[in-house]
N, C-alpha and C positions, 0 to 999 in steps of 0.2 A: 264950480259948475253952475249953468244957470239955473234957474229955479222955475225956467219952463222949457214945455217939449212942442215939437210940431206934432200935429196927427193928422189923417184925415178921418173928415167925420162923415158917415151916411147920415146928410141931412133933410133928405126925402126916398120915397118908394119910387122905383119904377126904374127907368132904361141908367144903362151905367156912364151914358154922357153926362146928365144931370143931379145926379144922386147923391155927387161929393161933394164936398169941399176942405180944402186947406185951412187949416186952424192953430193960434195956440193957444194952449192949456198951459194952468200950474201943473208943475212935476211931480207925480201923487210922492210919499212919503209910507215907508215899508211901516206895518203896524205888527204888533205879538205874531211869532211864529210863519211871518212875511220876510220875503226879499226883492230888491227892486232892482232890476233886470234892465240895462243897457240894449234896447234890441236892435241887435244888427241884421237879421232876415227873416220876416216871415213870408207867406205864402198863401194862393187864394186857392178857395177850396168851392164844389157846388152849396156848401152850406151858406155859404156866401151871397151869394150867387142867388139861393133863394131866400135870404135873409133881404138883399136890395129889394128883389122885387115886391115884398112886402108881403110872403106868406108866413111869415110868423112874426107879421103885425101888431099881436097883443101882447110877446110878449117880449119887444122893444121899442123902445121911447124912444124919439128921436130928441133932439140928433144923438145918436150914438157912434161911438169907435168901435168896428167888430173888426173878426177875426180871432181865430185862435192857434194861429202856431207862432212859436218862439224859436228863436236860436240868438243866444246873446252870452254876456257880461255882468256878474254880480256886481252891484256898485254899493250896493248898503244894504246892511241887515237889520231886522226889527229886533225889539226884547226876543231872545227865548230862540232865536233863529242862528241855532247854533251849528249847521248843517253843512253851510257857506259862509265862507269871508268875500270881500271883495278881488275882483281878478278873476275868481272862478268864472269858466268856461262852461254852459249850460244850454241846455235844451228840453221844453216840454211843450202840452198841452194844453191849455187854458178851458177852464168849464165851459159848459156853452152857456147862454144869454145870461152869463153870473160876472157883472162888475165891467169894468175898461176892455177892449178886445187889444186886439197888439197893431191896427195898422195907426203907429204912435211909436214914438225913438225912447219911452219907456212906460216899462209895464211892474206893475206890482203883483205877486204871487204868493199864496201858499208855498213854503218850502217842501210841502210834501209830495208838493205835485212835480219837482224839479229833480232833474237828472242831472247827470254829467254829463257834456257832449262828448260824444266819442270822438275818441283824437284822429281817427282816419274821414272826419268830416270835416268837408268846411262848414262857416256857419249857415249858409247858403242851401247845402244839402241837409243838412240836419232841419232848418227850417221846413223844407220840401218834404222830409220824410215825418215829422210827428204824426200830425192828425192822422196820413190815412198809414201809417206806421202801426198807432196802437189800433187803430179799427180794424185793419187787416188780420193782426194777432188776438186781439180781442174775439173775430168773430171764426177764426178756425181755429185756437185753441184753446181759449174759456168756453165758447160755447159751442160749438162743434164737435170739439174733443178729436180735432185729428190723430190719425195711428198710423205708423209708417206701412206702407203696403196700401193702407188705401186708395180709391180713385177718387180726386177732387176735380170738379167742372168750377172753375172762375169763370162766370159772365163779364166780359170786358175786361179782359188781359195786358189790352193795351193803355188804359187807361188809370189815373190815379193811384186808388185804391187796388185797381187790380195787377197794376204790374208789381205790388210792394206784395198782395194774395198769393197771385206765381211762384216768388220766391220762398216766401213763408212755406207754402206748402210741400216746395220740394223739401225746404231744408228742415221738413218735419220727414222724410222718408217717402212724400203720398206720389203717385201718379198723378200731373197735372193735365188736365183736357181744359180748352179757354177756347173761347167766343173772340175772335178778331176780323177785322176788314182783311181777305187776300194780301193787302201790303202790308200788312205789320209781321207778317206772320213769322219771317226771321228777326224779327224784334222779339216777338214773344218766346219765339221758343230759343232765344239767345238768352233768356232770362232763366231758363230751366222747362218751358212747358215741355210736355211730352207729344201733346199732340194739338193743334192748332184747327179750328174749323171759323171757313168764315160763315158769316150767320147774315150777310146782306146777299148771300149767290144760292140759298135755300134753305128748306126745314133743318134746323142743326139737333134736332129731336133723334132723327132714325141713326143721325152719324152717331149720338152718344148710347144709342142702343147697341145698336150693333157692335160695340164696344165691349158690351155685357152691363152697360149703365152704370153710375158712381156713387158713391159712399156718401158724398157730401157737395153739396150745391152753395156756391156763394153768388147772390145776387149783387149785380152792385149796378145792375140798368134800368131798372122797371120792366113796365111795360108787362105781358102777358109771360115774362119768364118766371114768377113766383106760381102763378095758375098750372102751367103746365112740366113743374118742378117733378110732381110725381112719375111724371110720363119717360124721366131717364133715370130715376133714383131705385138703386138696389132696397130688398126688405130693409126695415130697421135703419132708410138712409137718412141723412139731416140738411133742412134746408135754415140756410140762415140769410136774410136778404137786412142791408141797409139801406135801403132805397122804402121815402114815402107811398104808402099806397093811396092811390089818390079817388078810387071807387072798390065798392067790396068785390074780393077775390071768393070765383068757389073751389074750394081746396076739397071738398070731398074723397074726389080721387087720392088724396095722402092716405084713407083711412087702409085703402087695397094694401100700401105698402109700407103701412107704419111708420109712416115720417114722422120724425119732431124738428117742429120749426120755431124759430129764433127770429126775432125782430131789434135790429141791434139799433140802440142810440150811443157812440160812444160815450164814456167814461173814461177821463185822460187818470193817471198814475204813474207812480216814479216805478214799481217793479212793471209794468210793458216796456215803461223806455229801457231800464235794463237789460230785460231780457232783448230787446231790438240790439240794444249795443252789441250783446255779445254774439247776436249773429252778424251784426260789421264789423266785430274784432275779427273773426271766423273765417271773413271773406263769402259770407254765403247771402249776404245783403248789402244793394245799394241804390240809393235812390235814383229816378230817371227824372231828368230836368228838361223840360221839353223850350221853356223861356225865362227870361230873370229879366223882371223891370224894374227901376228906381217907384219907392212909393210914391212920388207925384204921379205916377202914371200907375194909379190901380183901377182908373176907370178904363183904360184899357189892358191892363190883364184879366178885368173882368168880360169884356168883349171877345178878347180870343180865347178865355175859358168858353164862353159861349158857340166858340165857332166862328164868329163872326169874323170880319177885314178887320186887319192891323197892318199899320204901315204898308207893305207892298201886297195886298192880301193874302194873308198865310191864314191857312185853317188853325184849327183848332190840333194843338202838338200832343205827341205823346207824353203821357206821367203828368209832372208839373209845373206848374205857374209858380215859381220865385218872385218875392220882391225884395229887393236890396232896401233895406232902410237907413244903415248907415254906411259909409266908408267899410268894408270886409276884408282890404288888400293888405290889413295892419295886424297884427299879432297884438292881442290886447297886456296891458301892461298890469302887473301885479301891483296890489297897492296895501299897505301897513294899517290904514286905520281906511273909515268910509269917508268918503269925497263929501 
């Protein structure tokens, strides 16, 4: 195997025509209680997205490799990484601004951090579903504490994180209520929502009143929906938003209804992918792939993440942005000792 990898690297701030380039790198080399991971797909994410444009400038050095979803191939183990052998089939999360990111054909990891991929994925899906996988789970059931019977409101159902929310939530028991444009709306509630309102055709506040208001609020758009969280939230309800706030919010109004609120950065881990697996063993989870582009072209899946014209100008798609990084059409081969 060669002893280098292609990557690309964000070698400046700003728009995503100019921001990359094609590179090789030495092939890092798995160190104590590490595995070094063949990556066959990952995926682009808003974190992305605002990593290019350079709002958390201080705290990446250019030129850097980012990205943080995996789905790949164990090819070598470190001392002590006694978890995986080579051959294994894998999927996780990669820490944020900690070490190499994955848009790179390989990547070095904590074994702790590393799952099995679920066998009803391809690599493809599995890279599309980590990041907003464990965020999803992370923030309605570590911190939310969903209970079957609940009412959960996902803001943005049809997108990323929130059509992976959707499902999470039914397949916890909750009533789903989601924030969607009129057209997605049999998209969303083909995922499981209960009830669909779009939020660009009026106030989506009175529709979730008149509901009787919900249990638990997932922000996943900005904007004035973290402010006005208290205005559909039962007593004792919980809001948990991943979404930057970008000027101070007044939340006062939570004190009427005894909210607790939740500001989530994720934190990747091998028990969320876990538990994710065993709701796609289940059949009650699956990722939504809205495009899949070869890594030379991640300055344009960061463009159509944005919205913006690609190819024949397509909006911005439902779920996620795929990128193929290596050949995926092969069933990877088992191997007796590390390459």
């Amino acid at each position: 195997m060669s002893t280098s990898m292609r990557v690309v690297e964000l070698v400046r701030f700003g728009d995503a025509d100019t921001a990359f380039a094609t590179r090789e790198l030495p092939r890092p080399t798995p160190g104590p209680g590490q595995v070094l991971v063949r990556v066959l797909a990952t995926s682009v994410n808003p974190l992305d997205l605002q990593t290019r444009r350079g709002d958390y400038r201080d705290q990446v050095a250019l030129p850097a490799v980012i990205g943080n979803d995996v789905s790949g191939v164990v090819v070598e183990t470190g001392p002590g990484a006694g978890d995986f052998q080579p051959g294994d089939e894998v999927w996780y999360l990669t820490p944020v601004f900690a070490g190499q990111g994955t848009y790179a054909e390989f990547h070095v990891v904590d074994q702790a951090l590393v799952a099995r991929k679920p066998a009803r994925l391809s690599h493809v899906e599995a890279a599309a579903l980590a990041l907003v996988g464990v965020t999803a789970w992370e923030a309605l059931v570590e911190r939310a504490g969903v209970r079957a019977g609940e009412r959960v409101l996902v803001h943005g159902g049809a997108g990323g994180v929130g059509s992976v929310a959707v499902q999470v939530a039914c397949a916890l028991g909750a009533k789903v209520v989601t924030t969607a444009r009129a057209r997605d709306h049999e998209f969303v509630t083909g995922l499981g929502a209960d009830i669909a309102i779009d939020f660009s055709a009026g106030d989506y506040v009175p529709q979730v009143r008149a509901l009787g208001g919900v249990d638990v609020v997932l922000d996943t758009v900005g904007g004035d929906t973290l402010a006005r969280s208290p205005e559909v939230l039962a007593d004792r309800g919980r809001v948990v938003s991943i979404v930057d706030i970008p000027e101070p919010q007044n939340l006062l109004a939570a004190w009427g209804v005894n909210a607790t609120y939740h500001f989530l950065f994720v934190s990747p881990g091998r028990a969320k992918l876990t538990a994710l697996g065993r709701l796609i063993d289940q059949g009650k989870l699956r990722p939504v792939i809205g495009a899949v582009l070869p890594l030379a072209d991640i300055a344009q899946a960061h463009t159509l993440l944005e919205g913006g014209p690609v190819g024949e100008g397509r909006g911005r798609p439902r779920g996620k942005i795929a990128v193929a990084v290596h050949p995926v059409d092969e069933p990877p081969r088992r191997t007796t000792s590390s390459p």
